[in-house]
C-alpha positions as CSV (number, residue, x, y, z in Angstrom):
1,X,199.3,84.7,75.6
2,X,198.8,88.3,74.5
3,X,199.9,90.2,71.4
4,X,199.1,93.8,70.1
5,X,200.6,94.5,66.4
6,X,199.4,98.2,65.4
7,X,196.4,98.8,67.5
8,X,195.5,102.4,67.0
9,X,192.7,104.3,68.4
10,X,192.1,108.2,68.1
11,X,190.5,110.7,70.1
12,X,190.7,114.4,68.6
13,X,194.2,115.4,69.7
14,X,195.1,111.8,71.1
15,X,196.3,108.9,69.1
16,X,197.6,105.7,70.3
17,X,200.0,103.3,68.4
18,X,201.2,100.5,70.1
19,X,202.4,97.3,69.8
20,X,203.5,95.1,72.7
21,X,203.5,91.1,73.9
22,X,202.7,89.6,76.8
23,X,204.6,86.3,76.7
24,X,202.4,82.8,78.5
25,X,204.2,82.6,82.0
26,X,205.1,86.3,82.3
27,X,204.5,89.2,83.9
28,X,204.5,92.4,82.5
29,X,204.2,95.7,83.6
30,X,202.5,98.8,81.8
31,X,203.9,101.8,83.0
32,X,203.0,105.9,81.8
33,X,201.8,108.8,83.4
34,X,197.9,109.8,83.5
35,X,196.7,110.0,79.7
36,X,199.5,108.4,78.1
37,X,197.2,105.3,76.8
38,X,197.5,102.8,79.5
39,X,193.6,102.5,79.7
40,X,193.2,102.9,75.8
41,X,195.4,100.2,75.4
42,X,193.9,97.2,77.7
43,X,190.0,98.1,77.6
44,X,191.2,97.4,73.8
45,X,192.0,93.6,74.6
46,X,189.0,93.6,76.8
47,X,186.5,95.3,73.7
48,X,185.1,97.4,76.0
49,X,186.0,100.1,72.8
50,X,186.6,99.2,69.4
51,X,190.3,99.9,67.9
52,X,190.1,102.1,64.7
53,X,193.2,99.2,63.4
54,X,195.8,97.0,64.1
55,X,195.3,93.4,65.8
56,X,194.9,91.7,69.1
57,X,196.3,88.1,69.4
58,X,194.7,86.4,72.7
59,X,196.0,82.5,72.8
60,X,196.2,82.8,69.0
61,X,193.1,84.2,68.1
62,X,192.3,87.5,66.5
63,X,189.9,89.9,68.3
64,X,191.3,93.1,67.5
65,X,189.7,95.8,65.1
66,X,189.0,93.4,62.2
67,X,188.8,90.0,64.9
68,X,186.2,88.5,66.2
69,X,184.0,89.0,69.6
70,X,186.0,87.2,72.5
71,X,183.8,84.3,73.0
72,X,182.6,83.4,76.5
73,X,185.7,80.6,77.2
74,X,188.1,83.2,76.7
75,X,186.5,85.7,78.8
76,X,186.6,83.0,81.4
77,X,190.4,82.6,80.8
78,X,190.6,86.5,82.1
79,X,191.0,87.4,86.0
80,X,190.3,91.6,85.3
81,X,190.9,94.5,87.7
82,X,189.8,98.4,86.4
83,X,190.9,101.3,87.7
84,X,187.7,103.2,87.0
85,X,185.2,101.1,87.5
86,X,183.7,98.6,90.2
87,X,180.8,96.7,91.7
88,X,177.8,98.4,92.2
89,X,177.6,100.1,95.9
90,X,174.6,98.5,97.0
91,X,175.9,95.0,96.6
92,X,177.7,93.0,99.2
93,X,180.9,91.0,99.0
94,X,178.5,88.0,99.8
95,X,176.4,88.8,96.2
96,X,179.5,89.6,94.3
97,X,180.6,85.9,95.0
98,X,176.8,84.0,93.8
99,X,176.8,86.5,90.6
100,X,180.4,85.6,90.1
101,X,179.8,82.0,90.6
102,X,176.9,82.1,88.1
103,X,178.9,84.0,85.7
104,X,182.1,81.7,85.5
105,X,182.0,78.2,85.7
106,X,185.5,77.6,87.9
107,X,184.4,80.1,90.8
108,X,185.6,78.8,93.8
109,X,183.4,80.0,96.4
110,X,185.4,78.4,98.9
111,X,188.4,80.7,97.6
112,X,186.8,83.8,97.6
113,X,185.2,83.7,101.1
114,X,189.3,82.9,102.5
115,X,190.3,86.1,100.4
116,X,187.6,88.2,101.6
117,X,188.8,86.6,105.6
118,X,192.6,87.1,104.7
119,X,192.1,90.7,103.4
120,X,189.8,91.5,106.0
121,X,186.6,92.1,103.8
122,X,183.2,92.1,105.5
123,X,181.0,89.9,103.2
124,X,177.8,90.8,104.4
125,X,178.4,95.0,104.6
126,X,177.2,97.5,101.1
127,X,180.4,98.0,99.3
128,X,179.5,101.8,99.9
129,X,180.6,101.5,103.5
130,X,184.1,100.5,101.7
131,X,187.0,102.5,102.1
132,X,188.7,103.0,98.5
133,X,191.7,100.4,99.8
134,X,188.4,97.7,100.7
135,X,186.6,98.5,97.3
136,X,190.6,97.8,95.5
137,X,191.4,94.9,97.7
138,X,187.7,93.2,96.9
139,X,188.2,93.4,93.1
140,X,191.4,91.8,93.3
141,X,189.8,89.1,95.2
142,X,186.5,88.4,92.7
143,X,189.6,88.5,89.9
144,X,191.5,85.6,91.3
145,X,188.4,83.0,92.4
146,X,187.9,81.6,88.7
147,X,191.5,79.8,87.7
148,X,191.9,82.9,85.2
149,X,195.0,82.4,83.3
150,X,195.4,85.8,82.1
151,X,195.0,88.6,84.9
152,X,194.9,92.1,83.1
153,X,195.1,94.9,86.1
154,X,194.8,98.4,85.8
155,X,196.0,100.0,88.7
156,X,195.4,97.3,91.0
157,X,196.5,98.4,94.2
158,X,195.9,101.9,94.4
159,X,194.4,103.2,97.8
160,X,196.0,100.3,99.4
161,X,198.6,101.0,102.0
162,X,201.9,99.7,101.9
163,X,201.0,96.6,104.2
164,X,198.1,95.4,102.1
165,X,199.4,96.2,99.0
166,X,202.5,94.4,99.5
167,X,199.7,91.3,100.7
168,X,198.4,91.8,97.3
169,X,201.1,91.5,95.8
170,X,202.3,88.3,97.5
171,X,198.8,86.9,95.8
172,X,199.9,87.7,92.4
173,X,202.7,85.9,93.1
174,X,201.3,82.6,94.0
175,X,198.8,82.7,91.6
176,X,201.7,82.5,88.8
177,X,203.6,80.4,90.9
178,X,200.5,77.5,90.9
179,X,200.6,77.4,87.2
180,X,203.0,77.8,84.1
181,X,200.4,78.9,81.8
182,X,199.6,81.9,83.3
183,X,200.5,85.9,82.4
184,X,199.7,89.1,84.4
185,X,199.5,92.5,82.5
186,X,199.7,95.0,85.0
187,X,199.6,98.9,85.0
188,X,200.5,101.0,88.1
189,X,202.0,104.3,88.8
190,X,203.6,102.6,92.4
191,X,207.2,101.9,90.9
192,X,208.1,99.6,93.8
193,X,204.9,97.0,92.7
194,X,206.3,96.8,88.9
195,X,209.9,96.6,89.9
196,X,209.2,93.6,92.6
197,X,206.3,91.9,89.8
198,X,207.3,92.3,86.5
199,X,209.3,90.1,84.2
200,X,210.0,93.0,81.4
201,X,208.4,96.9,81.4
202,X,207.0,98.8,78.4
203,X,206.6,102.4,79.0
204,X,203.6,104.5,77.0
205,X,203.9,107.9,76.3
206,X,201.7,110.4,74.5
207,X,199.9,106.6,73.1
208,X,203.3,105.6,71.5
209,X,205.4,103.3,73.4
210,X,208.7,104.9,73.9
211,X,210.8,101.9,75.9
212,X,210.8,98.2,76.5
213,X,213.3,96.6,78.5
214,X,213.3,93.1,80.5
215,X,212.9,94.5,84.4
216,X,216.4,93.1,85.5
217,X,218.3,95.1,83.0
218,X,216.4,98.3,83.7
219,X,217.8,97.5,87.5
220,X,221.2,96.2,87.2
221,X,222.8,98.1,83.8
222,X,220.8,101.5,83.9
223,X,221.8,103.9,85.5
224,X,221.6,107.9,86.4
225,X,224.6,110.4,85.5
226,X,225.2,113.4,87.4
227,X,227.4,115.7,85.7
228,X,228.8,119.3,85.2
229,X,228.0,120.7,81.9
230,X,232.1,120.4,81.2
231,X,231.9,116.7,81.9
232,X,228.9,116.0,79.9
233,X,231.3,117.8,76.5
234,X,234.1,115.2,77.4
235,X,232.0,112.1,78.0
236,X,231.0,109.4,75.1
237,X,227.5,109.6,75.2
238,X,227.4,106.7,72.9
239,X,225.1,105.0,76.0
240,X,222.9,107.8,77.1
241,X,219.7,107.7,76.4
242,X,218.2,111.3,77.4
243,X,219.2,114.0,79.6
244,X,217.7,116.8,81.1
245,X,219.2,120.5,81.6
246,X,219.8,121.6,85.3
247,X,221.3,124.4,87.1
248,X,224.7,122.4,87.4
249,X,224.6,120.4,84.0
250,X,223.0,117.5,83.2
251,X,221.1,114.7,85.0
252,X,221.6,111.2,82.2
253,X,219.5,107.8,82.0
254,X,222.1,105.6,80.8
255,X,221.8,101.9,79.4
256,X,225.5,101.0,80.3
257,X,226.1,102.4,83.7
258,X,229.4,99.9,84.3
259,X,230.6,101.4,81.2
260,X,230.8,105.3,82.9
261,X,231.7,103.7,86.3
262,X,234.8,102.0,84.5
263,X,235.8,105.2,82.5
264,X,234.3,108.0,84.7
265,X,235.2,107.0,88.5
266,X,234.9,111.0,89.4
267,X,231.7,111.0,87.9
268,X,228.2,110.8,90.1
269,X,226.4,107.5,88.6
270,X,223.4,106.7,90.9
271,X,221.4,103.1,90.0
272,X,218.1,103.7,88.0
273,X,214.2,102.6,89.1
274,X,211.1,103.1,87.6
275,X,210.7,106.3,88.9
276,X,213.8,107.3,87.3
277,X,213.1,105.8,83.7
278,X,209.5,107.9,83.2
279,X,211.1,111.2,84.6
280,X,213.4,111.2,82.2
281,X,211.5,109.8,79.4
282,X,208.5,112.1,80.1
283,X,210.4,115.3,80.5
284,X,214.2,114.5,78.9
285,X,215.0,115.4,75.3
286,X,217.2,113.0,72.8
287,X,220.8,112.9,72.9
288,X,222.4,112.9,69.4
């Protein structure tokens, strides 16, 4: 569906070089903390700024710094959800869905007005009398009304408390489960949304991305090491990734967890989230 070979992009201090895919029938998650490139990266695909190099693959065409312009079919193909940026705050629910209908040709009306019901959206109130968690929960909405097959959201349900956001999720869900074709690229800095979503992860730091691993794995082989300076000297480190000092040794991401549980039994091993992976990614140095 999606694939980014090289795409670089500078500003001053900042450069970002990544390369990642976004397989037809997947979902993948984008995860980094604020600044690392997640933005950079996906208003890229979407050319809302030009890439300095490198390509961008959509269905097989090229639209990356040397491609061309995403023509109007494949814009239709995408559902899209941005962090920073929204309807105007004069508009209504009710005008979002005629200038969405008039700019997509499969807008379901219909659709849209049972979203708007389900997620308790007013259609005929100013989006300025939205709460942040209404304005979120409306864009996901106008996203999924046009049988997108690519949904690219940047922090989709932020605002959103844990009962609606876990509704939103739910829609994500069936909207891949209608379809085979379909892909989500998703960013968000809620771990539990990417670890009950995604298919695989990619994590972006300092616009380089530092890991990639399929979500199951990250869940059921890493793992976090707990150990007293004195340990850490006798262990085989052969499987840890990073570590960072603490006051009683060393706190380990490891990639074989079994493998310590096995040969370590008096060891503390704790299972490894999200949460865990960009803690110690972000502020954990190389073992070598």
């Amino acid at each position: 569906m999606l694939k980014i070979n090289g795409l670089k992009k500078s500003y001053g201090d900042f450069h970002l070089d990544v390369s990642m895919e976004v397989p037809t029938g997947m979902v993948v998650g984008l995860v980094g903390s604020n600044g690392a490139g997640k933005s950079t990266t996906i208003k890229s695909v979407l050319q809302l700024i030009r890439p300095d190099a490198g390509s961008i693959l959509f269905c097989g065409n090229e639209c990356g710094a040397g491609g061309s312009l995403l023509t109007k079919s494949e814009k239709e193909m995408m559902g899209i959800v941005l962090s920073d940026s929204g309807f105007s705050a004069y508009l209504t629910p009710s005008d979002i869905k005629s200038i969405c209908a008039a700019m997509y040709t499969k807008f379901d009306k219909n659709k849209f007005s049972a979203l708007c019901r389900d997620l308790e959206i007013p259609e005929r109130k100013q989006i300025r009398t939205f709460s942040t968690g209404m304005k979120a929960k409306l864009k996901v909405a106008a996203a999924l009304c046009h049988d997108a097959r690519f949904l690219i959201m940047d922090e989709p349900t932020s605002g959103l408390d844990v009962i609606v956001r876990d509704h939103v999720l739910d829609l994500l869900r069936a909207y891949m489960e209608e379809k085979e074709d379909r892909s989500i690229l998703i960013s968000s800095h809620i771990s539990s949304d990417l670890e009950s979503i995604c298919d695989t992860l990619y994590m972006i730091k300092k616009g380089q991305i530092v890991f990639h691993e399929d979500t199951d794995i990250l869940l059921s082989r890493y793992g976090i090491l707990k150990c007293s300076e004195e340990q850490y000297n006798e262990i085989d480190r052969q499987f840890i990734c990073r570590r960072i000092k603490e006051s009683f040794g060393y706190t380990c991401l490891t990639s074989e967890k079994h493998f310590y549980l096995e040969n370590y039994p008096k060891m503390v091993i704790e299972n490894s989230g999200i949460d865990d992976l960009i803690l110690l990614m972000e502020k954990g140095e190389d073992v070598s």
